[in-house]
C-alpha positions, 0 to 999 in steps of 0.5 A: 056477325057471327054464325048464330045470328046470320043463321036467324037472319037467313031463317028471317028471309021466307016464312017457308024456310024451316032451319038455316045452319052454318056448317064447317067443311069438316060437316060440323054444324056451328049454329042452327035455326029451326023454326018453332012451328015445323016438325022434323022429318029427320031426326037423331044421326041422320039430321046430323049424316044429311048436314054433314054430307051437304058440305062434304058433297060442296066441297066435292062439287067446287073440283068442277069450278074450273070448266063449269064456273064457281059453284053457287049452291047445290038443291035436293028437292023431296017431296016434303022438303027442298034442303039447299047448299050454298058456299059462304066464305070457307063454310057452307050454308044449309037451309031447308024449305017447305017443298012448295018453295021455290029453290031458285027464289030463295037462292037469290034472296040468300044471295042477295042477303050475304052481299048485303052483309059479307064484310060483316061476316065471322062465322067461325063459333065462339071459342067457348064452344070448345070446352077446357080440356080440349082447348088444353089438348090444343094448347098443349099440341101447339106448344109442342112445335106441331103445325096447326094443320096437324092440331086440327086434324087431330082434334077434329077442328076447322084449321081456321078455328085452330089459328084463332084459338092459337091467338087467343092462348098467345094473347 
């Protein structure tokens, strides 16, 4: 199942989740979904600062994993939203809820849900969201002998999504 669908799937657990995303650990969004009939309380850049921040503050907060136990989700509650965190695989869910929602409540349905379907998971995005000319940077770069840790690096891509689009110019 790919991101986009898990996303529409997570959206599908409670009538009071307003968006659910798929976000890397560099903080980019892969897909989202928001419900039609909510407004946005952010919008522009800090819709984007809020995304990225939840999975750079995940990624801060599994340091911790050793004395406290794995990391299972992380909960801002507003007055007018509750925006939670969880891990999924090597990325980070992000959902927000309406504020009367309980967190705990949806936690354990996402929980529950990603059991149900881990094995079907691939959550990386669709190559075709990368367009030519960066995929020719890549290809270019990899030809060249650079590592693909570097090649991510450099052109602002998960390392995961560089190995599968490195297969994909091979093949």
């Amino acid at each position: 199942m790919r991101s986009e669908q898990f996303s529409k799937n997570i959206l599908g657990l409670h009538p009071r989740i307003r968006f659910a995303g798929v976000v890397e650990k560099s903080g980019h969004l892969y897909a989202g979904v928001r419900r039609e009939d909510t407004t946005d309380h952010l919008s522009g850049r800090s819709s984007e600062i809020n995304i990225a921040q939840s999975a750079y503050i995940m990624d801060l907060r599994k340091m911790f994993a050793p004395e406290l136990g794995q990391l299972r989700s992380v909960v801002y509650s507003y007055d007018k939203v509750h925006l939670i965190s969880v891990p999924v695989k090597d990325h980070v869910l992000v959902v927000s809820t309406e504020s009367d929602v309980k967190p705990d409540e949806i936690i354990s349905k996402i929980d529950s849900y990603v059991k149900s379907v881990e094995s079907e998971l691939s959550l990386y995005p669709p190559t075709n969201i990368i367009n030519e000319e960066k995929k020719e940077m890549l290809r270019n770069l990899l030809v060249s002998g650079i590592s693909e840790e570097l090649v991510a690096e450099q052109l602002d891509l998960d390392e995961n999504m560089v190995k599968m689009l490195a297969k994909e110019i091979k093949a």
